[in-house]
Phi, psi and omega in degrees: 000120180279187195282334160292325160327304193283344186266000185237127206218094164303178159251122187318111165112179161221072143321319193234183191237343191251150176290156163314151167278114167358296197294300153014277185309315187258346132344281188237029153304140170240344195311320170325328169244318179281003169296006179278350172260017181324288158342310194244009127326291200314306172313292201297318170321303186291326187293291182315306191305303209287312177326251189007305162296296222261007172255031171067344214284323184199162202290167203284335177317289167331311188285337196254342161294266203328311178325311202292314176290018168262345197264313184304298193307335184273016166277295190317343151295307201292292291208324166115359197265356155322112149289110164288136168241131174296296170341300144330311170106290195228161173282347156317326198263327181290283216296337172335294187314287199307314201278015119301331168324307219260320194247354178070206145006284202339302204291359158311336208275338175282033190236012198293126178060038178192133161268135174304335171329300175272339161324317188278304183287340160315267181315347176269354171301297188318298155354299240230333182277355179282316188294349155310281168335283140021281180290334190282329185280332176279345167288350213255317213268359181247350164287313171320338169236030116271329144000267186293321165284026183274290235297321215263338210246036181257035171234006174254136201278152185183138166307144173254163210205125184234142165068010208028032145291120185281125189251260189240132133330147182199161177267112200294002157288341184282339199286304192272338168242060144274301163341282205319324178290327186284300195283336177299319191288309167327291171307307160306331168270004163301312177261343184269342179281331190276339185282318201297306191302063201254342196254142162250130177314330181309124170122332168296345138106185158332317190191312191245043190046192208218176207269327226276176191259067191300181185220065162346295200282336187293341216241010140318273169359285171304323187282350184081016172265190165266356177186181183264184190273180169241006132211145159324310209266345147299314179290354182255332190278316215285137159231031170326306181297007191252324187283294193309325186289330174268355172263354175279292191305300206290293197300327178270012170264324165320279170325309162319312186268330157301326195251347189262311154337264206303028153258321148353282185284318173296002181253024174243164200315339187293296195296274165079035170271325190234185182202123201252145160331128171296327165334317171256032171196178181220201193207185198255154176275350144220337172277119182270023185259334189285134213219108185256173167250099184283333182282299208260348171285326155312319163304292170335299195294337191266007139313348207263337180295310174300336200274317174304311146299328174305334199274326174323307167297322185295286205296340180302323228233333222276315185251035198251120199274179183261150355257261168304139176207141184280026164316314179303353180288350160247053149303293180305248211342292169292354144280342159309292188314315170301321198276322182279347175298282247256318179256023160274331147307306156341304190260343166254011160272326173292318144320310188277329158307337184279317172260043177241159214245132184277101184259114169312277186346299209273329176307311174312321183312314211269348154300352192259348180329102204290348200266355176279004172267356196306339215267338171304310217288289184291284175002274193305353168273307182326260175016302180283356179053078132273175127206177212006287210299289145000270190330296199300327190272336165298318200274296195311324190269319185305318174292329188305313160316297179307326171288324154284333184270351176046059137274149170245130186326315186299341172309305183335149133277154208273319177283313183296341142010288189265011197290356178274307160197162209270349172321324208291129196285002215180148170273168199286338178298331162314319180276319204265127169202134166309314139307316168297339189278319170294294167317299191303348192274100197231009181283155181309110182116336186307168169261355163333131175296337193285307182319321161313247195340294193327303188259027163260004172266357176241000136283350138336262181328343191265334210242328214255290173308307186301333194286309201294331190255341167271004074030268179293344170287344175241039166253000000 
């Protein structure tokens, strides 16, 4: 078959007499997207053929022509030199073509006891469990370098903010591995989508399996699943792992845009906490003054994109009866697109964290505010067995006071105090300290320096254990 051949394109088998209609054709191409599953064509091919010999199904001669042309065409991919035909429809259908092309008749014999059907969900397993991996080593390297910038912030000090209200002092190392904490449940819901994805579709046919005598479990095996499926018509319908895997990327792009918010605000003149890299930032087309953070508001806006695919799949999937329907060709695009999403934020949020300059000084300021101490304040009525609620309501008219009269609590004397409640033990310069308010919160979870230091050491340990296992997964 020449290369003109391939460009006049009958519907597959011969049921029918007329070419697609052009429009047709450009209708319902995908190669244009699906050639990202070329590689795990390529796999899935070589595993089904090598089945085929070894269940007697077709001669071991024949199997061993098919290797070699799937090994030219995947040079010819690797070489840039693979002609895509629109025509073709999809890369399955390319790469066929070619390798009759290359071994002639012979190459008929690999489609034997397969369907695209089952053909398609194979390779998108295979897809989605490396990109599973995938999110997980970029999430393993931007917890590292949160990490490390915990380890330089655990004496700096910064309001922690309810309501985008400045509420209690916090460390701001304790402030970045909460991030940690977010991305970690990410990286787990990562490994818990890539464990499902353990059975291959291969060998499901169309729907119903096939008369002929496969061997499912062997051309598992060669892919590295754990089994063959355990019904066709599932393994050919379903694209849970696929729902799941874009609802792991959309929460987790969530987060992502949450941590890309406060490097916004914190690098503007209101704030003035950080100074994001020039490297990580740009600057305007006409004010020259201006240093925008351009890295995390991108990230922000592509959030909206993963959340949008995710949703994109559920309707797609929602009125669709069993078994296969070519609705699912729309499937890809939003995994593509989401998986280049995720892992291009991934890596230019780990850049901008690693080099962005911290102004301590100005955090301390806005931490030294006394009214954020206001809640030590009710504390200390706990303390004297008021309670709470009391506490809460004395200290709350005492702020109220101090605000209007433009007093600072730590100023008070124990008697004017008490003139709020007669409990109070001490003048506020006594009760109040920025660092002791910090420190005393030592319960599990807490801002203590010993509690900071615990868990950036057991995130340490964690971190150590995700390397040593995507390490051996990738092996």
């Amino acid at each position: 078959m020449t290369t003109s051949d391939r460009n006049t394109k009958k519907p597959w088998g011969g049921r029918f007499e007329e070419a697609t209609a052009p429009a047709v054709e450009r209708f319902s191409a995908s190669v244009h997207f699906d050639r990202a599953l070329a590689s795990y064509d390529l796999r899935g091919s070589r595993a089904h053929v090598a089945m085929l010999a070894s269940q007697g199904i077709i001669p071991e001669g024949d199997a061993q022509a098919i290797l070699e042309g799937l090994d030219t065409i995947d040079a010819e991919i690797a070489a840039g030199q693979f002609v895509f035909e629109p025509a073709l429809e999809d890369i399955h259908m390319n790469i066929e073509s070619r390798l009759r092309e290359l071994v002639g008749p012979v190459g008929g014999r690999l489609h034997t006891g397969r369907s695209r059907n089952d053909q398609v969900a194979t390779d998108l397993t295979l897809y989605l469990r490396d990109a599973s991996l995938a999110a997980r080593r970029g999430l393993l390297e931007l917890r590292r370098v949160l990490l490390e910038r915990s380890r330089e912030h655990v004496d700096t000090l910064l309001p922690g903010y309810t309501h985008l209200q400045r509420a209690q002092p916090v460390r701001l190392a304790h402030q970045w591995l909460a991030y940690t904490e977010m991305l970690g449940r990410d990286a787990a819901r990562f490994a818990d989508a890539g464990a499902r994805l353990s059975n291959s579709p291969l060998g499901s046919g169309a729907l119903a399996g096939s008369t002929l005598p496969l061997a499912p479990e062997h051309s598992a095996a060669a892919l590295g699943f754990a089994g063959p499926p355990r019904n066709s018509m599932d393994a050919v319908a379903s694209r849970d792992g696929a729902v799941e895997w874009l609802a792991a990327v959309a929460l987790c792009m969530i987060h992502l845009s949450r941590l890309s918010e406060e490097l916004v605000l914190w690098s503007s003149a209101e704030f003035g906490f950080v100074e994001l890299a020039d490297a990580y930032s740009t600057g305007s087309s006409l004010m020259p003054q201006k240093k925008n953070p351009d890295v995390p508001e991108l990230v922000r806006g592509k959030s909206g994109r993963a959340v949008g695919n995710l949703v994109s799949l559920l309707v797609t999937l929602k009125g669709l009866p069993l078994s296969y329907n070519r609705d699912l060709q729309e499937d890809k695009e939003p995994i593509f697109d989401s998986a280049q999403t995720l892992r291009d934020s991934l890596l230019v949020m780990s850049g901008t964290l690693a080099t962005l300059r911290v102004d301590t000084d100005r955090m301390r300021q806005a931490a030294s505010d006394p009214l954020l101490l206001a809640t030590d304040l009710a504390e200390t009525l706990v303390r004297e067995g008021v309670p709470f609620r009391d506490a809460h309501e004395a200290v709350g008219k005492l702020v109220a006071h101090s605000v209007r009269e433009g007093l600072d609590l730590r100023d008070l004397s124990r008697e004017q105090l008490q003139e709020w409640h007669a409990a109070f033990p001490a003048a506020g310069s006594e009760l109040l300290d920025l660092e002791g308010s910090v420190e005393a919160r030592n319960a599990a979870g807490g801002t203590s320096r010993a509690r900071v230091e615990a868990a950036l050491a057991t995130l340490e340990e964690e971190l150590d254990r995700e390397a040593e296992a995507l390490g051996g997964e990738a092996s």
